[in-house]
C-alpha positions in Angstrom: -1.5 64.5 12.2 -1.7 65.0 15.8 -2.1 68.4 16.9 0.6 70.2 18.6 3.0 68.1 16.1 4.8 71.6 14.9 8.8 72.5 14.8 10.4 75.7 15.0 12.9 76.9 12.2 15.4 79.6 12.2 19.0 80.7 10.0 21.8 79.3 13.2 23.8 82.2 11.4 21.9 84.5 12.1 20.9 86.3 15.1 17.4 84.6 15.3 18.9 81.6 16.5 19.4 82.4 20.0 16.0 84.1 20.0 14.8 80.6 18.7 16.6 78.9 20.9 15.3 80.7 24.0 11.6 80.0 22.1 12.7 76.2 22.9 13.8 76.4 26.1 10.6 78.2 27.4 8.1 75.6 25.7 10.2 72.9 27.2 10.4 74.2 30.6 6.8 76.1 30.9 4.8 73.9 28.5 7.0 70.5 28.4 6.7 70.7 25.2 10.4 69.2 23.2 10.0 71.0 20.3 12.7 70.7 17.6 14.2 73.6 16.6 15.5 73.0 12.3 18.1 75.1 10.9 17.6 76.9 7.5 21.4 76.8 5.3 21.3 80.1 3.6 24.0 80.7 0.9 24.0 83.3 -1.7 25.7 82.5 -5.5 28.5 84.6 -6.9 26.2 87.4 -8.3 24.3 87.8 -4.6 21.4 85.8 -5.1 20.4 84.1 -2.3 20.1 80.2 -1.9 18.1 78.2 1.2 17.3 74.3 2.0 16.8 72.7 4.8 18.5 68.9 5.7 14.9 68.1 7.6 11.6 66.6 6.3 9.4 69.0 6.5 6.0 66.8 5.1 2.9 67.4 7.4 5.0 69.5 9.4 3.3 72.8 11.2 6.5 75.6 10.8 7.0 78.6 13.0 9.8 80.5 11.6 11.8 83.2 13.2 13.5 85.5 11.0 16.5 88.4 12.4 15.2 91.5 11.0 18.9 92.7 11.2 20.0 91.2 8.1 19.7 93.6 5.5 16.4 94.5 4.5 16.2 93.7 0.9 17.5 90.1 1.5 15.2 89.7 4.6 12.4 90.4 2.7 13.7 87.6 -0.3 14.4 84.9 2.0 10.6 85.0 3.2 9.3 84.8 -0.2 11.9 82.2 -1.2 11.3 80.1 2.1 7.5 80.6 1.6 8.4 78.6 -1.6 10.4 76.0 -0.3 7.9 75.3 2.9 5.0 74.8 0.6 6.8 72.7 -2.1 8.3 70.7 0.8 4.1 69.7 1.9 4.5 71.7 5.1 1.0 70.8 6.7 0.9 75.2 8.1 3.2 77.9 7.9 4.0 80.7 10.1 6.0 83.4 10.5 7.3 84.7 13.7 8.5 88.4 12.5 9.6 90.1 16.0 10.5 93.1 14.0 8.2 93.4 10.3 10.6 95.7 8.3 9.0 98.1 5.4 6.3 99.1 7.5 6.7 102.4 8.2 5.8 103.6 5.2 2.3 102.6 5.8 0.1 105.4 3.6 0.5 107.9 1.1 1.9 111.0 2.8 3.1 112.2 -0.9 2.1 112.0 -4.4 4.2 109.5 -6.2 5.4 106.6 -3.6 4.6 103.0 -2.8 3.4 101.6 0.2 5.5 100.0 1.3 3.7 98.1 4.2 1.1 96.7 1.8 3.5 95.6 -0.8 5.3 93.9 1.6 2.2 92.2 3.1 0.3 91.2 -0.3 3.7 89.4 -1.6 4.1 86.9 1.3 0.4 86.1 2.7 -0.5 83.5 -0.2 -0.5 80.1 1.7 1.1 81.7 4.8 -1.2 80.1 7.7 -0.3 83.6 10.2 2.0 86.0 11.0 3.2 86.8 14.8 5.1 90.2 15.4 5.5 92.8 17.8 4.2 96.5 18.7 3.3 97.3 14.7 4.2 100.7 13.4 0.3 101.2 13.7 -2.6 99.1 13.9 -4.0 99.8 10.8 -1.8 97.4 9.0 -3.0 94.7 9.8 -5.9 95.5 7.3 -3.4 94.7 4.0 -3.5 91.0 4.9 -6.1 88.8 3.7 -8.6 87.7 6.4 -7.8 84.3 6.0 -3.9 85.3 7.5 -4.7 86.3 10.7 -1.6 89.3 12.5 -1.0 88.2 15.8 0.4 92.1 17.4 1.7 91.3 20.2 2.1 94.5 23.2 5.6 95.1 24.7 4.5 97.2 27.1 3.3 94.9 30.0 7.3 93.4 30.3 8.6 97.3 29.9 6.2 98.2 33.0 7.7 94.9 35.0 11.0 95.9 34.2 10.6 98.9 35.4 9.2 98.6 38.1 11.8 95.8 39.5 15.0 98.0 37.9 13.7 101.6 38.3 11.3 101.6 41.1 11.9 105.4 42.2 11.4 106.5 38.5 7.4 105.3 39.0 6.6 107.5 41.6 6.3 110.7 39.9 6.4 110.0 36.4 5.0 111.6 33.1 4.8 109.4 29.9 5.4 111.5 27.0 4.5 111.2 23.5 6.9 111.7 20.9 4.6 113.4 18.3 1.0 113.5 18.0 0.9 109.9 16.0 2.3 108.1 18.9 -0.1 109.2 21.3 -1.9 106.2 21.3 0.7 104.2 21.8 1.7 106.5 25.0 -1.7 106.1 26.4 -1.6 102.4 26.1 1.7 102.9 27.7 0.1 104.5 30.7 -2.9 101.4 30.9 -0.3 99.1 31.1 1.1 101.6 34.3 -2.2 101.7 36.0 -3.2 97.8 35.5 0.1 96.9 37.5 -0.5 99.6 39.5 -3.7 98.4 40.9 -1.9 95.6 42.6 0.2 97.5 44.9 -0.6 99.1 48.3 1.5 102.1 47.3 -0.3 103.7 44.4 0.9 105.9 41.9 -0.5 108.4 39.6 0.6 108.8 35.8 0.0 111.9 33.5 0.5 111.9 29.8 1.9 115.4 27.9 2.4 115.4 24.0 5.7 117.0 21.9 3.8 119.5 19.2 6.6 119.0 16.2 6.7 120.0 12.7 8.6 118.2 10.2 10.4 119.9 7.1 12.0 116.8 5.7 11.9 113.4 6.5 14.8 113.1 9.3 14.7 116.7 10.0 12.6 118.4 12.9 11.8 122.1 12.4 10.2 123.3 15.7 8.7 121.5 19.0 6.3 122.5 21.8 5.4 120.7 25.0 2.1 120.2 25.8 2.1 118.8 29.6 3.8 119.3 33.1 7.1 117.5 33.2 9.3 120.0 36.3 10.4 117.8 38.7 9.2 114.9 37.1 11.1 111.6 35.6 9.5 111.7 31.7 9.4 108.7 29.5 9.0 108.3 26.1 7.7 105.3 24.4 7.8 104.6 20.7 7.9 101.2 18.7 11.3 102.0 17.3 14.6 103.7 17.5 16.2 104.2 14.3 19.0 107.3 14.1 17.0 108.9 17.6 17.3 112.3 16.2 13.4 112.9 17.3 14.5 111.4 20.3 17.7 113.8 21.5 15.6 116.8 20.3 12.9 116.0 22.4 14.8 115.8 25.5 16.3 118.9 25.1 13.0 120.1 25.4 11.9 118.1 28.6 15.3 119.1 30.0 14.6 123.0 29.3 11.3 122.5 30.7 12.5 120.9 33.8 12.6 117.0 33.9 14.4 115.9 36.4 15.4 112.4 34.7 14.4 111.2 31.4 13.9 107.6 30.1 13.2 106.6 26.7 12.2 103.1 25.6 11.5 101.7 21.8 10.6 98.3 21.1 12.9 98.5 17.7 16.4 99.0 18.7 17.3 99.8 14.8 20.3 102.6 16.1 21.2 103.6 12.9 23.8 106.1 14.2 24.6 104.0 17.3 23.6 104.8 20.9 26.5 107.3 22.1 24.6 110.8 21.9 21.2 108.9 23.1 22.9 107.9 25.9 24.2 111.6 26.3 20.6 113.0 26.3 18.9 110.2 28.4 19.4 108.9 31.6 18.3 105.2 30.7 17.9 103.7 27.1 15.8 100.7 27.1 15.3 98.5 23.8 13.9 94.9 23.5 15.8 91.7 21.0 13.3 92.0 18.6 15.9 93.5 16.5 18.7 91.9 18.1 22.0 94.0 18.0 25.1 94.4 20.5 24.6 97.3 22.5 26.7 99.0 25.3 24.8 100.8 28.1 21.4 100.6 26.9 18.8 98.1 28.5 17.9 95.1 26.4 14.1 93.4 27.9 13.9 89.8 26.5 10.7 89.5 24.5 11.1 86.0 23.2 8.8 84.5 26.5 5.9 86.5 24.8 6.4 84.6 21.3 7.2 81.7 22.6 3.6 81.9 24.9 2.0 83.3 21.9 3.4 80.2 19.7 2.0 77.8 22.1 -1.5 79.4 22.2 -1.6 79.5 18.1 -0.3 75.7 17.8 -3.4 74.9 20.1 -6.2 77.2 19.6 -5.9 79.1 22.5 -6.6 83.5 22.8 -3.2 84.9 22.6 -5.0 88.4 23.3 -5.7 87.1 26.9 -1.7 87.2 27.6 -2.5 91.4 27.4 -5.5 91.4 29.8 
């Protein structure tokens, strides 16, 4: 087989299709590369038990397949094992799944006696003769380490298109802003936040200068935030918060209350994970821009939705043909 011989496959019920479809269009325009894009036929019996097939031969084919991590997450997780099966009985030469958004992973350790982990469950039941896995901004880096070594986690960074879309949609915000982590866990991710500032900083004549401050909190329950303390300046200043995913955005509203009470002039909040369990009305209350990406595609009013399928669609490309897909966060 000729390398580069390789299809895309996604549910055309589903919301992955247009993200698969835009996966297309850039490889045909950027990398004139026709690519055929195969639907997966997903039914489910009487009792809920979910069937797939595909109408394509799929022998010697390389498969990329892009999943919609907002189907519910029990039958998400089932159609990759099922399709896994179906892939590899159908002689697929490689197979590889393009996860924008890997559900189950926040549970990630042991935090209390008594529970699974969840991440590594999910990760040792679908790596047998899965060829890699592409995804976006993990819940941390660690987890990468519950798949075999042979099954290679391509992580790819959302915060180089955040920092462009900033700076072409909310060029005043930049010049006197303070990234803010949510809690201490996330402050990596709010450092990385502020590199990816700096590096496209460097190429204008007008420079600017970014300072990080941390939100101290201490949980009771899981949802529920018992007391929280700013560490950092933030008077006068615009203050973002980046985190890989919005789920109810309790954490979130608290926290600007705080940043408001301490003075932040405007406030911006960003997660890569759009989950909004309890919708976006009292986000949007509390911030004065909500920004999300489609790797959890959803229909949202008045919050800012950066496309992210470019980035899989370039990291597709470099995978099919060998090429460093860590280069495209240099």
């Amino acid at each position: 087989m000729l390398m580069g011989e390789f299809v895309l496959l996604a549910d055309k019920n589903s919301k992955a299709w247009v993200f698969a479809e835009k996966i297309k269009s850039y490889l045909n325009s950027n990398k004139e590369i026709n690519v055929p894009l195969y639907e997966l036929v997903v039914t489910k019996f009487r009792n809920g038990e979910i069937g797939l097939h595909i109408n394509e031969n799929l022998r010697k084919k390389e498969v990329y397949f892009i999943h919609d991590s907002s189907k519910d997450p029990q039958q998400w997780w089932v159609e990759l094992l099922l399709l896994k099966d179906l892939l590899l009985s159908s002689s697929a030469e490689k197979v590889t799944f393009v996860l924008p958004n890997i559900l189950y992973n926040r549970q990630d350790r042991k935090d209390r006696p008594h529970v699974p982990i969840s991440a590594r469950a999910f990760a040792e039941s679908i790596s047998f003769g899965v060829e890699r896995i592409i995804t976006m901004d993990l819940h941390a880096d660690q987890i990468q380490g519950f798949y075999p070594s042979n099954v290679p986690v391509d992580n790819l960074y959302s915060f180089p298109e955040v920092v462009r879309h900033l700076r072409k949609n909310h060029p005043d915000y930049l010049k006197n802003l303070v990234v803010v982590s949510p809690d201490a866990g996330s402050g990596k991710r709010a450092k990385k936040f502020i590199n990816a500032l700096n590096k496209a900083n460097n190429e204008d004549s007008e420079k600017h200068h970014y300072d990080f401050a941390i939100i101290d909190k201490e949980r009771q329950k899981p949802g529920e935030v018992a007391q929280m303390n700013l560490v950092g300046e933030v008077s006068g200043r615009t203050a973002l918060i980046p985190d890989d995913m919005i789920d109810t955005g309790g954490t979130l509203c608290a926290a600007s209350q705080i940043l408001r009470l301490k003075g932040a002039r405007n406030i911006i909040c960003y997660g890569t994970h759009g989950i909004f369990t309890k919708g976006t009305t009292e986000l949007k209350d509390h911030f004065d821009v909500v920004i999300t990406s489609n790797t959890h595609p959803q229909n949202l009013d008045g919050v800012e939705v950066i496309d992210m399928s470019s980035i899989f669609a370039e990291a597709i490309y470099r995978a099919q043909f060998g090429l460093s897909i860590s280069k495209l966060f240099e």
